[in-house]
Biotite code that builds the C-alpha atoms (Angstrom):
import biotite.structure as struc

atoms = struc.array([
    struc.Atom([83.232, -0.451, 17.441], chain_id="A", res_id=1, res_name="UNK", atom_name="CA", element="C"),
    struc.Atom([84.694, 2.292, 15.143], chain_id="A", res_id=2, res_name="UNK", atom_name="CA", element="C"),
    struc.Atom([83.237, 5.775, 15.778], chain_id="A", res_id=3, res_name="UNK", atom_name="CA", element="C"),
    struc.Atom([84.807, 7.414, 12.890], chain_id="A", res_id=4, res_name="UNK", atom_name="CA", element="C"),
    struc.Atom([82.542, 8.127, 10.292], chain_id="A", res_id=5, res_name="UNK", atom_name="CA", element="C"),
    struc.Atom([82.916, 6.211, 7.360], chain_id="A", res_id=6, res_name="UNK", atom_name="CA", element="C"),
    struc.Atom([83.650, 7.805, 4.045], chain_id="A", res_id=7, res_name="UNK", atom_name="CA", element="C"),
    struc.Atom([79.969, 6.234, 2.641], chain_id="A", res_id=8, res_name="UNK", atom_name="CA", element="C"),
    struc.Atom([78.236, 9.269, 4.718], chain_id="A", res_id=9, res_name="UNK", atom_name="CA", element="C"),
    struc.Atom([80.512, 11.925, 3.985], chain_id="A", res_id=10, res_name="UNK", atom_name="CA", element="C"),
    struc.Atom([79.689, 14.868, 1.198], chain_id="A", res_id=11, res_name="UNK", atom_name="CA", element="C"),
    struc.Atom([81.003, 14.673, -2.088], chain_id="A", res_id=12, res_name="UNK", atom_name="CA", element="C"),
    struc.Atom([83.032, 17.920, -1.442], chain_id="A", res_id=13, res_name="UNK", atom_name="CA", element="C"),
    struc.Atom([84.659, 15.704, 1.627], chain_id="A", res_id=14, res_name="UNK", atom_name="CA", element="C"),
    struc.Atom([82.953, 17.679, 4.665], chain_id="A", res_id=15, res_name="UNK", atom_name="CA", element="C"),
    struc.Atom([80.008, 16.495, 6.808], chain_id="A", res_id=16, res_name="UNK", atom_name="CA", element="C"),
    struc.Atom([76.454, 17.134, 6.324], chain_id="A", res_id=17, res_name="UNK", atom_name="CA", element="C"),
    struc.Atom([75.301, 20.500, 8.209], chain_id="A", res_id=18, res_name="UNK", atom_name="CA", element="C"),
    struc.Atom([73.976, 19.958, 11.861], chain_id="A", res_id=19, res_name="UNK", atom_name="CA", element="C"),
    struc.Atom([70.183, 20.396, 11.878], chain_id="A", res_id=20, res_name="UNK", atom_name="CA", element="C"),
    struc.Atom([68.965, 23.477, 14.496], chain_id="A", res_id=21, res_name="UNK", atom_name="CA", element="C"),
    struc.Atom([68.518, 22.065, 18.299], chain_id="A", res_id=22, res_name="UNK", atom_name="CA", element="C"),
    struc.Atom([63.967, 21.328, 18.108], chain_id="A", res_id=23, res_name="UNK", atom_name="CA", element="C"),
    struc.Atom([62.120, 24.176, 19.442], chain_id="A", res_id=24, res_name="UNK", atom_name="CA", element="C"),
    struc.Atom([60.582, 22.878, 22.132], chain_id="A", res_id=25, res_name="UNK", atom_name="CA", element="C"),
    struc.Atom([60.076, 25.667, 24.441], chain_id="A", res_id=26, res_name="UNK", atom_name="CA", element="C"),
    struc.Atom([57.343, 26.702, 22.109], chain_id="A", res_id=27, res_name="UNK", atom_name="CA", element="C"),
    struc.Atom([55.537, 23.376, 22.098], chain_id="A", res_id=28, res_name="UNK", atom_name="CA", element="C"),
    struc.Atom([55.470, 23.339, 25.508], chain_id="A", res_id=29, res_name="UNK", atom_name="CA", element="C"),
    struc.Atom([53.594, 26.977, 25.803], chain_id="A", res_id=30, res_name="UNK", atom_name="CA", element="C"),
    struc.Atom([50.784, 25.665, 23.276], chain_id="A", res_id=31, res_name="UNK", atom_name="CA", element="C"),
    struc.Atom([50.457, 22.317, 25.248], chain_id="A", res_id=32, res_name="UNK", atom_name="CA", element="C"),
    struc.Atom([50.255, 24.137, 28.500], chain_id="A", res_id=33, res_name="UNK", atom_name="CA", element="C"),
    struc.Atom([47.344, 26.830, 26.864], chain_id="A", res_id=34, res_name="UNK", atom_name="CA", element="C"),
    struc.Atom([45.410, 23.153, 25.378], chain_id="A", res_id=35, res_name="UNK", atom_name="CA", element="C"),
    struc.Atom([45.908, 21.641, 28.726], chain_id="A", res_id=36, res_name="UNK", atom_name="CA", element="C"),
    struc.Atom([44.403, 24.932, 30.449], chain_id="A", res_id=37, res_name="UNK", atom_name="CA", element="C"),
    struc.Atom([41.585, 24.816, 28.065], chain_id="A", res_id=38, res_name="UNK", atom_name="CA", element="C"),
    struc.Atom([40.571, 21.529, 29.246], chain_id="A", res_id=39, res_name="UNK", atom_name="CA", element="C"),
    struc.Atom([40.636, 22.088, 32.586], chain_id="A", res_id=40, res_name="UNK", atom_name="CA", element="C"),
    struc.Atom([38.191, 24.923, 32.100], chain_id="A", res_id=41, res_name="UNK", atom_name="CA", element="C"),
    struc.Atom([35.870, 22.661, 30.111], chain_id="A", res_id=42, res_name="UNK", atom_name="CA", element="C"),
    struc.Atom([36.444, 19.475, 32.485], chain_id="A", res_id=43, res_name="UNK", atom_name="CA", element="C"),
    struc.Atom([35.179, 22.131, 35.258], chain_id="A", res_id=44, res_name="UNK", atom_name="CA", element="C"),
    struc.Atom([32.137, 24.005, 33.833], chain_id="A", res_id=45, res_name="UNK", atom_name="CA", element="C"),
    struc.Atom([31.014, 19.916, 33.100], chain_id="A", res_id=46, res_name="UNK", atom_name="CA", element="C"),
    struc.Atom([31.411, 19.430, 36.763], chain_id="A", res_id=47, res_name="UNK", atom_name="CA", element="C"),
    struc.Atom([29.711, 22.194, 37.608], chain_id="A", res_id=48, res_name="UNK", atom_name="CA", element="C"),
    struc.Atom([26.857, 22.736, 35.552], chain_id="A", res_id=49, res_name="UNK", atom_name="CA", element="C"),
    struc.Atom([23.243, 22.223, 36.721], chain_id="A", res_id=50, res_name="UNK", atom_name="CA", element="C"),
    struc.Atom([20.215, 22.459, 34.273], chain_id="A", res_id=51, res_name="UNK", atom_name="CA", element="C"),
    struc.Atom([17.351, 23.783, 35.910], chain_id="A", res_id=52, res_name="UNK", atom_name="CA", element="C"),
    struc.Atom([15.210, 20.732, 36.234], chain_id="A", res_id=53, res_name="UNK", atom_name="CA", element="C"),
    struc.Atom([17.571, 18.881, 37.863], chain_id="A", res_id=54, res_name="UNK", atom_name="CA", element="C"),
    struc.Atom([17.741, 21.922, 40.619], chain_id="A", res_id=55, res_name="UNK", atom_name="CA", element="C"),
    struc.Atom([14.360, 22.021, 40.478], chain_id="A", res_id=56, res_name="UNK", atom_name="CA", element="C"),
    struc.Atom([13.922, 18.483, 41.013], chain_id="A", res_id=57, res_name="UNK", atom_name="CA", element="C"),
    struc.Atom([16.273, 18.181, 44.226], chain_id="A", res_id=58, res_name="UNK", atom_name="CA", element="C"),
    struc.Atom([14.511, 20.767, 45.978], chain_id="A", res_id=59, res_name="UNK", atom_name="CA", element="C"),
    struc.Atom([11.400, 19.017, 46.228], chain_id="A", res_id=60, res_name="UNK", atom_name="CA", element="C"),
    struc.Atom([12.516, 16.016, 47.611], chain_id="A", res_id=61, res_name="UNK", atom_name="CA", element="C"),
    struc.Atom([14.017, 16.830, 51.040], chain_id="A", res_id=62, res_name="UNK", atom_name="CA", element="C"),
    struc.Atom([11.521, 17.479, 53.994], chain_id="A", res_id=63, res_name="UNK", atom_name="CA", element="C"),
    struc.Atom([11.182, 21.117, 54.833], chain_id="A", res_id=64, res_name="UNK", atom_name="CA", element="C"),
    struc.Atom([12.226, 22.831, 52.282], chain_id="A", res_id=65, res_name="UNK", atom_name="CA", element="C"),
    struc.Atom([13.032, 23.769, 48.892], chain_id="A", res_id=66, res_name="UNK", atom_name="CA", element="C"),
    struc.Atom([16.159, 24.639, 46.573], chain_id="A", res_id=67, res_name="UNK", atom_name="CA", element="C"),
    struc.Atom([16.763, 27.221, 49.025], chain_id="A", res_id=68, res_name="UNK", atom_name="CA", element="C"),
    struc.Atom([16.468, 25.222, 52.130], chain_id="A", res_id=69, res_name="UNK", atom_name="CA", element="C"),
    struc.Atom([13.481, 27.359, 53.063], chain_id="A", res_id=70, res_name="UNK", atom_name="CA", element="C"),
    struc.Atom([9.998, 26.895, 54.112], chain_id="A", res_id=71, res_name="UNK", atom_name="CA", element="C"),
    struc.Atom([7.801, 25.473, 51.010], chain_id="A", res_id=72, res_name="UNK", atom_name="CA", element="C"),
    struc.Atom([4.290, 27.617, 50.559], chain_id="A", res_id=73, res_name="UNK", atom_name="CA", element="C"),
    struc.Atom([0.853, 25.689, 50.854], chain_id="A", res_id=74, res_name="UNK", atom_name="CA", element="C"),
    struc.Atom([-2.207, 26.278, 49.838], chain_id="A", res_id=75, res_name="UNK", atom_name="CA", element="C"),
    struc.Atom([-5.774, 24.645, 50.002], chain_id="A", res_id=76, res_name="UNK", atom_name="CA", element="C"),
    struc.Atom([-7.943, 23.290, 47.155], chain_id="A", res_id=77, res_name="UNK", atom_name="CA", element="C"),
    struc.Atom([-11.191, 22.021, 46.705], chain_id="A", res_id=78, res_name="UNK", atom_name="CA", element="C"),
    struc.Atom([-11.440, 18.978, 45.965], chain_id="A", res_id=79, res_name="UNK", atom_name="CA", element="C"),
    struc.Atom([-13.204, 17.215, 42.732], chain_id="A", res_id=80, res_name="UNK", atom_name="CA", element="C"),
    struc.Atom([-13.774, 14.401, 40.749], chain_id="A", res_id=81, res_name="UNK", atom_name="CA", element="C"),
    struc.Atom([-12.106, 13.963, 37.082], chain_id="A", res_id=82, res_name="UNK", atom_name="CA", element="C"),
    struc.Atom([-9.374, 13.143, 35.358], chain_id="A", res_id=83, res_name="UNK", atom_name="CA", element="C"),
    struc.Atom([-6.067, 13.792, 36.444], chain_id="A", res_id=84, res_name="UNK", atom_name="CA", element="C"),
    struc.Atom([-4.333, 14.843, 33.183], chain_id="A", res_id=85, res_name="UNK", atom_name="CA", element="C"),
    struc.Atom([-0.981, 12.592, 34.071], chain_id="A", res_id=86, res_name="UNK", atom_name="CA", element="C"),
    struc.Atom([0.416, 11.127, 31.472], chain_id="A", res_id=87, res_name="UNK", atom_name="CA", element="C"),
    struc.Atom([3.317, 8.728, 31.717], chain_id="A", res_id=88, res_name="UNK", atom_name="CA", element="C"),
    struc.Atom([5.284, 8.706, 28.574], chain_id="A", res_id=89, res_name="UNK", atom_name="CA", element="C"),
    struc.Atom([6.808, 5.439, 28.350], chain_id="A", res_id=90, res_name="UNK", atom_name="CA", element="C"),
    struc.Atom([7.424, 1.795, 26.570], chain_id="A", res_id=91, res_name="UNK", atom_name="CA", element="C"),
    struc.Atom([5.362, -0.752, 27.916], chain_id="A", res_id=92, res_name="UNK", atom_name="CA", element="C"),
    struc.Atom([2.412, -2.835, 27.367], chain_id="A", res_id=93, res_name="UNK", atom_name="CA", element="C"),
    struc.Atom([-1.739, -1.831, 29.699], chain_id="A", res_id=94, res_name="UNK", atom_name="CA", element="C"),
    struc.Atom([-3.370, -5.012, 30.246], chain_id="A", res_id=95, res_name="UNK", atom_name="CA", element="C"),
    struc.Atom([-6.869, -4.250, 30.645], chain_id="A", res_id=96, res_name="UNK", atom_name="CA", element="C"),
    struc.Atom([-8.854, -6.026, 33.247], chain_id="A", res_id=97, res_name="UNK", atom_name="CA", element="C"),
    struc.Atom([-11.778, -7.055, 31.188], chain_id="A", res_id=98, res_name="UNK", atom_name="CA", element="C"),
    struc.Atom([-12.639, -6.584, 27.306], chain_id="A", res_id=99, res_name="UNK", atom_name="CA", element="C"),
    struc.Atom([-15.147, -6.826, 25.240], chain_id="A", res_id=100, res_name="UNK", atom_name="CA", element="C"),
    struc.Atom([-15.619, -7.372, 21.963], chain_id="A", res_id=101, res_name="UNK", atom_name="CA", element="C"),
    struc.Atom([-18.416, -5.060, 20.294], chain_id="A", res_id=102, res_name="UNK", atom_name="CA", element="C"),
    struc.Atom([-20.152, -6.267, 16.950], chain_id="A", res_id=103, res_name="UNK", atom_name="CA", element="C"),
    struc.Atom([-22.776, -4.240, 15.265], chain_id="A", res_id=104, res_name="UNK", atom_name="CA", element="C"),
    struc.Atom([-26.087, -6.109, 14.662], chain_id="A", res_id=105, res_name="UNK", atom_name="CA", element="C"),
    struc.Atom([-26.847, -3.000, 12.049], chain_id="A", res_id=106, res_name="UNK", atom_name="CA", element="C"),
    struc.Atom([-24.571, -0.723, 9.858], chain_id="A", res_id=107, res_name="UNK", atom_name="CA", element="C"),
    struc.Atom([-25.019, 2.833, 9.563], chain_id="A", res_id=108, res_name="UNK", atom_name="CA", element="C"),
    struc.Atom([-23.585, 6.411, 10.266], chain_id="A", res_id=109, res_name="UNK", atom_name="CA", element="C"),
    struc.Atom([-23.457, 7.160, 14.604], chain_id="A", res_id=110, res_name="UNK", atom_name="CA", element="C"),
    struc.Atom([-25.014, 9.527, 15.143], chain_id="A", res_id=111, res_name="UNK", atom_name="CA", element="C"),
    struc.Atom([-24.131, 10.342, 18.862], chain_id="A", res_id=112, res_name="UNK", atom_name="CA", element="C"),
    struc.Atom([-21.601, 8.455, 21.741], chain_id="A", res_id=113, res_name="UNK", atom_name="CA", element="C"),
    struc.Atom([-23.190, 8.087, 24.853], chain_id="A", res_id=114, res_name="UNK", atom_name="CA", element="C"),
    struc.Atom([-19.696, 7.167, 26.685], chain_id="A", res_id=115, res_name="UNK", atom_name="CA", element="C"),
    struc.Atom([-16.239, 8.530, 27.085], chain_id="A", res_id=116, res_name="UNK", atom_name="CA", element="C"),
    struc.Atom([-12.847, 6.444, 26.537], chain_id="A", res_id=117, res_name="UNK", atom_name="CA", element="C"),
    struc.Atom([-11.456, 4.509, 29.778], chain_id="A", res_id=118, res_name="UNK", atom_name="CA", element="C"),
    struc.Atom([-15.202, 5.130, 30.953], chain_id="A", res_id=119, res_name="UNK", atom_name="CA", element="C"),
    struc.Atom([-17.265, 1.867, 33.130], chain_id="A", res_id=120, res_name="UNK", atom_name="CA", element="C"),
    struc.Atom([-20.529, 0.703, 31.277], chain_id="A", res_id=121, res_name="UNK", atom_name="CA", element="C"),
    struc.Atom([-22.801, -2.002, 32.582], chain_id="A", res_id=122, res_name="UNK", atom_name="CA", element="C"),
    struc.Atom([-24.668, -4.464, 30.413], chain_id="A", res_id=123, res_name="UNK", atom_name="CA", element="C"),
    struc.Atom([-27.706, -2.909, 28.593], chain_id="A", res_id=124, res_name="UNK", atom_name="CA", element="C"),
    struc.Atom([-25.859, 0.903, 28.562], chain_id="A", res_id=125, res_name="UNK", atom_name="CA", element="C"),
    struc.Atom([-26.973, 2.391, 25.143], chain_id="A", res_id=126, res_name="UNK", atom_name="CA", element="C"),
    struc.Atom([-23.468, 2.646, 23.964], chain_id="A", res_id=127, res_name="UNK", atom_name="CA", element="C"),
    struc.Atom([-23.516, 4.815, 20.402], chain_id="A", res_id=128, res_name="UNK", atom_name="CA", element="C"),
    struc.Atom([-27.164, 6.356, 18.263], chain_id="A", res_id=129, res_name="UNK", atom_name="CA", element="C"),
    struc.Atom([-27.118, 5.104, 14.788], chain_id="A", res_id=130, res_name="UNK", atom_name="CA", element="C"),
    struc.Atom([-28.766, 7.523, 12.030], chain_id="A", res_id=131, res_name="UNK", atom_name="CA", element="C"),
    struc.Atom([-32.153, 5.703, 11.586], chain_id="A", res_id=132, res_name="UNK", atom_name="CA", element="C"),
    struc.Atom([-33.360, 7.256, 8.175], chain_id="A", res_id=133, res_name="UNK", atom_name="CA", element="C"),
    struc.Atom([-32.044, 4.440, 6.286], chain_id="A", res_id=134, res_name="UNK", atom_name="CA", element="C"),
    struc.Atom([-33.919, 2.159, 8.026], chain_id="A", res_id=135, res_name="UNK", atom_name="CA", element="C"),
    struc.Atom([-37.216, 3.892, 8.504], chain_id="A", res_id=136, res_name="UNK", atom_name="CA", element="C"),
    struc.Atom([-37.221, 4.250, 4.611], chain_id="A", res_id=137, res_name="UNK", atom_name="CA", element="C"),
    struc.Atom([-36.830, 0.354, 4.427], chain_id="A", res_id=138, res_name="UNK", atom_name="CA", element="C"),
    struc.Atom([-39.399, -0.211, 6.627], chain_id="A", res_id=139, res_name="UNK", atom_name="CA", element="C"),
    struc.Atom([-41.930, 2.189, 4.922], chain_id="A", res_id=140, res_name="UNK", atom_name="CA", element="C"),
    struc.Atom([-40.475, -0.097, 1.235], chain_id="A", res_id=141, res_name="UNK", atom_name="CA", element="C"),
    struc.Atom([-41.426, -3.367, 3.323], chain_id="A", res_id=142, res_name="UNK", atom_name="CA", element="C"),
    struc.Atom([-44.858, -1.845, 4.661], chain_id="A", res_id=143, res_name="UNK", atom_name="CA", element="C"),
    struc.Atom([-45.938, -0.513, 0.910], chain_id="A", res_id=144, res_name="UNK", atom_name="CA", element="C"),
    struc.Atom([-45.038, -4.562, 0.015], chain_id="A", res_id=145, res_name="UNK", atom_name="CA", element="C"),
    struc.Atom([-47.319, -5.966, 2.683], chain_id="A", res_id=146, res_name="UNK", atom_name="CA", element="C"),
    struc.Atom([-49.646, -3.809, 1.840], chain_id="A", res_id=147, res_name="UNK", atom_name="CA", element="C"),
    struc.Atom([-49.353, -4.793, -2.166], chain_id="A", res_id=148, res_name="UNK", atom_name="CA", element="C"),
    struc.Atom([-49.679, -8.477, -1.307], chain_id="A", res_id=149, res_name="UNK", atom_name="CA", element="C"),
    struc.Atom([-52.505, -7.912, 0.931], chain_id="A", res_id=150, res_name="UNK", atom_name="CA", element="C"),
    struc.Atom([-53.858, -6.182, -1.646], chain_id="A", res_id=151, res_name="UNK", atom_name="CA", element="C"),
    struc.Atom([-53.382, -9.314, -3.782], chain_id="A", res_id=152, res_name="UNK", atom_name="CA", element="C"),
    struc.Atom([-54.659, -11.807, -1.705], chain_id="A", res_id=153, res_name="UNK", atom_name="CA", element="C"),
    struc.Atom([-58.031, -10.105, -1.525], chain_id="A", res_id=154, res_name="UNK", atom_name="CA", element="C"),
    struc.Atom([-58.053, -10.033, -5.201], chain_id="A", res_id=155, res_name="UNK", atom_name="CA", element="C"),
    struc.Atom([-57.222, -13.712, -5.366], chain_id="A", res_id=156, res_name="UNK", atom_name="CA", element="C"),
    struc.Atom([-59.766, -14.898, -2.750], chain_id="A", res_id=157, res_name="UNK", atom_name="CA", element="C"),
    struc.Atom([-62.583, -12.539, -4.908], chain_id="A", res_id=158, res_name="UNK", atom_name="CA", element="C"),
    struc.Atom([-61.463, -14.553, -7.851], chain_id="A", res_id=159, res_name="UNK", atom_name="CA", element="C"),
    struc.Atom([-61.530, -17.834, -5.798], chain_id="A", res_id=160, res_name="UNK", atom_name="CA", element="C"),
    struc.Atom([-65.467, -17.098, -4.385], chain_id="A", res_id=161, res_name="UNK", atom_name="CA", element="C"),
    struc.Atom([-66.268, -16.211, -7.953], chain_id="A", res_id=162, res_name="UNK", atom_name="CA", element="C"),
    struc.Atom([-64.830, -19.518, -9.579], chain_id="A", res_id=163, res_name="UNK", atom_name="CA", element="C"),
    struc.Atom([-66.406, -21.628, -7.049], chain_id="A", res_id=164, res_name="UNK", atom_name="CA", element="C"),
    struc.Atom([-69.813, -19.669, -7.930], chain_id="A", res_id=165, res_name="UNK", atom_name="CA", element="C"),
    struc.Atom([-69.372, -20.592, -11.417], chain_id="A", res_id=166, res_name="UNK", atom_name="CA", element="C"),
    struc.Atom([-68.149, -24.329, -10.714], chain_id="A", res_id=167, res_name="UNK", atom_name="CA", element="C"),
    struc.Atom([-71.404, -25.017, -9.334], chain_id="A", res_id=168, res_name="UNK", atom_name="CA", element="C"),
    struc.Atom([-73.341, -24.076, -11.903], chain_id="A", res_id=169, res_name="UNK", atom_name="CA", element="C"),
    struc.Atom([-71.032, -25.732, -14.208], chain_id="A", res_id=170, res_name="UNK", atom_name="CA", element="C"),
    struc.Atom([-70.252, -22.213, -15.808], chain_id="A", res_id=171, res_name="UNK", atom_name="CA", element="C"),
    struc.Atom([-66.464, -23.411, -16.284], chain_id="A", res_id=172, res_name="UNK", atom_name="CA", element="C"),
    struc.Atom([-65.739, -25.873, -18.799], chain_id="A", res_id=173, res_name="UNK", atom_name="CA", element="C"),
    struc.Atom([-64.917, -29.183, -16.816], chain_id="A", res_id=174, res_name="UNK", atom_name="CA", element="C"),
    struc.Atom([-61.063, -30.814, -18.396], chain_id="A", res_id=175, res_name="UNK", atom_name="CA", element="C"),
    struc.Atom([-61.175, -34.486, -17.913], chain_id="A", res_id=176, res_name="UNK", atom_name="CA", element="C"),
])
């Protein structure tokens, strides 16, 4: 192999190209060595970070004592029945153990709830109060009809006991 330089790559006034400046790498290597530092830093406050609830949360835990490693305080409480105001928030499906179907036998507003969700109730519990105006006025419109028919019937058996009267003494013209 040749190593001259052949006259393709040489400058039109007959002298080679300029040499380029030597890459400034010392330079590069400060700014890599500040991002690198950086890093570090961040890679160790990760490491070391603890949110409170997690520190919170270990301390409980061990037996005989707390964060601290010291004695935990306790106190005494009366005891009582109730809810316990836990709630679990989470995905996932209750399966009751029994249920019940309820269907109305009437319609109307409620008036009144004589039991609280999640609560037992036994067979024959009054379970809701419906508002019972609307049905005491129906009931006073079916009495005032009884009482019109009754009313009716009387008239009709008068007018029965009258016709029979006049049958007999062949008052009514007879059709054949």
């Amino acid at each position: 192999m040749d190593t001259r330089i052949s006259e393709d790559y040489i400058a039109p006034n007959r002298q080679l190209p300029p040499a380029s400046e030597p890459p400034r790498r010392k330079k590069h290597i400060w700014v890599w060595l500040v991002v690198l530092a950086l890093f570090g830093l961040l890679a160790w406050a990760v490491i070391h970070h603890k949110p409170a609830t997690a520190a919170a949360g270990q301390g409980g835990g061990r037996r005989g004592g707390g964060a601290g490693g010291g004695p935990v305080p306790v106190t005494v409480a009366t005891a009582k029945s109730g809810s316990l105001g836990i709630y679990v928030g989470a995905i996932g499906t209750v399966t009751p153990i029994y249920t019940v179907s309820v269907s109305p036998q009437v319609s109307g507003i409620i008036t009144a709830v004589h039991y609280h969700e999640g609560e037992f109730v036994k067979k024959g519990d009054p379970l809701i109060d419906i508002d019972p105006r609307t049905y005491q006025a129906q009931l006073q419109q079916a009495e005032g009809a009884l009482e019109r028919d009754n009313n009716l019937l009387a008239e009709a058996q008068m007018d029965l006991e009258r016709y029979k009267v006049a049958w007999t003494k062949n008052a009514i013209p007879r059709q054949t």
